[in-house]
DRENNUBA-383476 format. One record per residue (C-alpha): x negated, y negated, z; residue number from 1; chain. Coordinates in steps of 0.05 Angstrom, whole numbers, plus 32768, in hexadecimal, padded with zeros to 4 digits. Example, Ala and Ser with C-alpha at 12.3 -4.5 7.8 and 13.67 -1.06 7.14 Angstrom:
BEGIN
[node [7F0A, 805A, 809C], 1, 'A']
[node [7EEF, 8015, 808F], 2, 'A']
END
This chain:
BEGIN
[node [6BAC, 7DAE, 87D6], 1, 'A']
[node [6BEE, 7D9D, 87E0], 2, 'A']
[node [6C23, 7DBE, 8807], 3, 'A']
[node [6C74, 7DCD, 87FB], 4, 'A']
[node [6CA5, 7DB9, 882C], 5, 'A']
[node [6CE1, 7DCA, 87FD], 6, 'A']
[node [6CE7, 7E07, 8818], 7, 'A']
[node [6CF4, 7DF6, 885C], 8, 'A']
[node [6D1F, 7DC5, 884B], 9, 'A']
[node [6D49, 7DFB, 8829], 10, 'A']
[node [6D47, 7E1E, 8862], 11, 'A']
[node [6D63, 7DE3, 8890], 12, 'A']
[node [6D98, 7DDD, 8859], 13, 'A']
[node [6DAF, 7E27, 885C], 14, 'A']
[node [6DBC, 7E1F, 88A7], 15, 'A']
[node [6DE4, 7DE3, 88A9], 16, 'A']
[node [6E0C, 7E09, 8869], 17, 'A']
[node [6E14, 7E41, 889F], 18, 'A']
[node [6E38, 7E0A, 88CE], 19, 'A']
[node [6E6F, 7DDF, 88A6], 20, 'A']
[node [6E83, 7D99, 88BE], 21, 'A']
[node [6EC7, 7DA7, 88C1], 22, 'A']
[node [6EB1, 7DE5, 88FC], 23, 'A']
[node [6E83, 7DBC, 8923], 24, 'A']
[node [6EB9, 7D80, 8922], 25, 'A']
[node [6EE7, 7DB3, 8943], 26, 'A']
[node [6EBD, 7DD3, 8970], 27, 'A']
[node [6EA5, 7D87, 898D], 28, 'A']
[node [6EF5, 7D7C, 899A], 29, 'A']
[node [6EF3, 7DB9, 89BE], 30, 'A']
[node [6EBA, 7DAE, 89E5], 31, 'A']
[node [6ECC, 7D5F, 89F7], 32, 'A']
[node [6F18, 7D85, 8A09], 33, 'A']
[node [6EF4, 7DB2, 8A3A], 34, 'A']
[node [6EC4, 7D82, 8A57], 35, 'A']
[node [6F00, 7D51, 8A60], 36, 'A']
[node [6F21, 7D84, 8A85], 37, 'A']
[node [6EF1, 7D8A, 8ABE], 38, 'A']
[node [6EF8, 7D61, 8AF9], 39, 'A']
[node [6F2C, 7D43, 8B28], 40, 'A']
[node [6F72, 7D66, 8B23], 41, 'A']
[node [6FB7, 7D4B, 8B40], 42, 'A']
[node [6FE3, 7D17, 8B29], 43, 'A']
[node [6FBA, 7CD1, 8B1E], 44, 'A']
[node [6FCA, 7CA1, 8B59], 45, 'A']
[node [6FBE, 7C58, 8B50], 46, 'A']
[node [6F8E, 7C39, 8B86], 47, 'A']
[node [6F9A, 7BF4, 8B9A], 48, 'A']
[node [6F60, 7BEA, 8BC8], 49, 'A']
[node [6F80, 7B9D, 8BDE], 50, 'A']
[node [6FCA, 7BC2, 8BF4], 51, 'A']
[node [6FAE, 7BFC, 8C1D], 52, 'A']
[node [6F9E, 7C05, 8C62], 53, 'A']
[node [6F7F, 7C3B, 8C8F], 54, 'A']
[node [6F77, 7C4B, 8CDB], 55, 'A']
[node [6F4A, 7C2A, 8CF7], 56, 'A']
[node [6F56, 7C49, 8D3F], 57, 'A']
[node [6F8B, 7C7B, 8D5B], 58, 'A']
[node [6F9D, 7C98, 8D9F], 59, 'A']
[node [6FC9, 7CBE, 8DCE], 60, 'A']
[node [6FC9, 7CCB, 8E15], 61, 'A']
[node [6FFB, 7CEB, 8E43], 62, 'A']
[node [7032, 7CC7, 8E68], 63, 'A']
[node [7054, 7CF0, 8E8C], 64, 'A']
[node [7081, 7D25, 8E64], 65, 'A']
[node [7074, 7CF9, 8E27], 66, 'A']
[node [703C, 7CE4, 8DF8], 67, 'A']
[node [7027, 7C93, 8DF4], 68, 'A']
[node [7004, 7C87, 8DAA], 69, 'A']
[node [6FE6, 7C4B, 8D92], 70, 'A']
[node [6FB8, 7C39, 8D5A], 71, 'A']
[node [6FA3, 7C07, 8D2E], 72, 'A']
[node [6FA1, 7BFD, 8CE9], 73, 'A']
[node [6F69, 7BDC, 8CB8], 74, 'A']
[node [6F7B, 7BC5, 8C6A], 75, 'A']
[node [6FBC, 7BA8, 8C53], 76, 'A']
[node [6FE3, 7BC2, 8C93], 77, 'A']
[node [701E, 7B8D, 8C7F], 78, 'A']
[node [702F, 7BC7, 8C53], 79, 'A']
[node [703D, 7BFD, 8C81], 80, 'A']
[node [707C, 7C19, 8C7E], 81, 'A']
[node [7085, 7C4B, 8CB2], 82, 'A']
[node [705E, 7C82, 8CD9], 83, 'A']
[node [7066, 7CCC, 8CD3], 84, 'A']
[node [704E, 7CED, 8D1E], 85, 'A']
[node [703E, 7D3B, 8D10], 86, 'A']
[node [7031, 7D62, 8D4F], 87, 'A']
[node [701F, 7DA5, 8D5A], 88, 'A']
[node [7022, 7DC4, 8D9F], 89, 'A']
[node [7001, 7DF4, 8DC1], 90, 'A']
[node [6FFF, 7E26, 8DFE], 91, 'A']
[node [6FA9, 7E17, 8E0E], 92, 'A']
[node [6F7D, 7DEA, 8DED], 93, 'A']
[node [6F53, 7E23, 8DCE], 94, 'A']
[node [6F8E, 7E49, 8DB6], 95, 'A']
[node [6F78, 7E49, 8D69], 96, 'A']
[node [6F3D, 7E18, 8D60], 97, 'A']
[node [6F2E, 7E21, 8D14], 98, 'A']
[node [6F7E, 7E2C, 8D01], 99, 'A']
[node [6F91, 7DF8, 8CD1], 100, 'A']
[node [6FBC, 7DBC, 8CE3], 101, 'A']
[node [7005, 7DD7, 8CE3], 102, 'A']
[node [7032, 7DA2, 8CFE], 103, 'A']
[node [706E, 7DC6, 8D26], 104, 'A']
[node [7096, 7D85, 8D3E], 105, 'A']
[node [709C, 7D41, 8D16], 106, 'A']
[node [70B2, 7CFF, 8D1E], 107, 'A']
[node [70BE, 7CBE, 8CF8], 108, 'A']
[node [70BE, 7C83, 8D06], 109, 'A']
[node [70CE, 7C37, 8CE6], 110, 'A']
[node [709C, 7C05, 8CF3], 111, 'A']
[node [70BD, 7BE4, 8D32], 112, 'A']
[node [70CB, 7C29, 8D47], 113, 'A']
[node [7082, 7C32, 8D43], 114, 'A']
[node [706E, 7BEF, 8D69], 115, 'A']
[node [705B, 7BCE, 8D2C], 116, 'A']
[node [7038, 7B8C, 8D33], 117, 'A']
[node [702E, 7B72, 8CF8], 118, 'A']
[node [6FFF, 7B3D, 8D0C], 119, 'A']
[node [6FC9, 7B66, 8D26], 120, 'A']
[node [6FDA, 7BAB, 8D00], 121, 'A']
[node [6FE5, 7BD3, 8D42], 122, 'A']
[node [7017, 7C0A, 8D4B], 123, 'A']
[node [702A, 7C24, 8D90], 124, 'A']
[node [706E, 7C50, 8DA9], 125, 'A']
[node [7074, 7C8F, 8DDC], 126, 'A']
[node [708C, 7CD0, 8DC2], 127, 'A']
[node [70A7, 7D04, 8DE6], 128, 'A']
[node [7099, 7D49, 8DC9], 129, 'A']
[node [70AB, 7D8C, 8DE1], 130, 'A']
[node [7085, 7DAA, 8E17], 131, 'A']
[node [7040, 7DC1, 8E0B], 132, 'A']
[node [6FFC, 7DC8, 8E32], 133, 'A']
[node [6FD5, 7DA9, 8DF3], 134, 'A']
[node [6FE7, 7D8A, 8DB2], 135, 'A']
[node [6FC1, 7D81, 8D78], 136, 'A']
[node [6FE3, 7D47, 8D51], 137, 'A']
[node [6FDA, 7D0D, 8D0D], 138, 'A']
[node [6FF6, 7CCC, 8CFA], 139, 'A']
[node [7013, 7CB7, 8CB5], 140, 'A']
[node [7017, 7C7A, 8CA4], 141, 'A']
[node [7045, 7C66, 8C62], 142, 'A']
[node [702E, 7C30, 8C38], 143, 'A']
[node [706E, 7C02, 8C17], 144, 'A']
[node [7051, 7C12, 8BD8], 145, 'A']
[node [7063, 7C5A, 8BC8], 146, 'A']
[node [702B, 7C65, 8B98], 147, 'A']
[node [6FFA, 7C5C, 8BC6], 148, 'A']
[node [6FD4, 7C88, 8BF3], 149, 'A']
[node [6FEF, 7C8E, 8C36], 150, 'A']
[node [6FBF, 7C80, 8C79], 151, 'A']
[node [6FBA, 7CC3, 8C93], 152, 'A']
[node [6F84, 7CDC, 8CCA], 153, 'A']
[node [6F6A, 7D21, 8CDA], 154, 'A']
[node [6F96, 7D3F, 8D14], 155, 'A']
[node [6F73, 7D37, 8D57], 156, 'A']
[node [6F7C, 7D63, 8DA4], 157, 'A']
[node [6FA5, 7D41, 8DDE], 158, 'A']
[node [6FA4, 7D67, 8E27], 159, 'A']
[node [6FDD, 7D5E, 8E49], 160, 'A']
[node [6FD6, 7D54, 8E93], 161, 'A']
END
């Protein structure tokens, strides 16, 4: 007894006929267009792991009608070019506690304006903001190579006195 395949080969033959190669080469561009399309959007920004540098500490404490900040920096801090303070004050501590970050005074500063030592990557100046009972505030810290991510930290709550 024998048996015949040849018709379901025909049959696997008819379907491919029903699909072309031309269509399928088309429809895997547009499906390798689409999946290339998911992910990560934004203008690509080189990462240079051995020129960067991050905070490895910050603080701020009251002096008087003025602000002392200090920090220190980890990485490749002999690239820092400057320091972007971002202050945002407020009448009571609690006066918006899940408000996002919206800085209402700034201030820039060069490196020696910023206490820069170079040799052990610590930053330290007084700032004198307008009067408030709280502030919530951030550091910036510029690298020298524009194309490079800057050292930023999340903002943080100083009591004033």
């Amino acid at each position: 007894m024998t048996t015949d395949n040849d018709g379901d080969k025909n049959a696997a033959r008819g379907i491919c006929r029903a699909f072309p190669g031309p269509i399928m080469a088309v429809l895997a561009c547009v499906l390798a267009l689409l999946c290339a399309a998911c992910g990560k959007t934004g203008y690509p920004r080189p990462t240079d792991e051995a020129q960067t540098f991050s905070w490895m500490e910050s603080h701020a404490s009251p002096a008087g009608e003025c602000v002392a900040f200090s920090g220190k920096f980890t990485g490749a801090y002999q690239n820092f070019d400057g320091l972007r303070l971002e202050l945002d004050g407020m009448r009571s501590p609690d006066e918006c506690p899940g408000c996002p970050f919206v800085a209402d005074e700034i201030a820039e500063f060069s490196p020696s304006g910023a206490g820069f030592d170079p040799a052990t990557g610590d930053v330290g100046f007084s700032y004198c903001p307008r009067s408030a009972q709280a502030y919530r505030w951030r550091m910036i810290a510029a690298n020298v190579f524009s194309s490079l991510p800057h050292a930023s930290m999340p903002d943080r709550l100083l009591l004033m006195e």
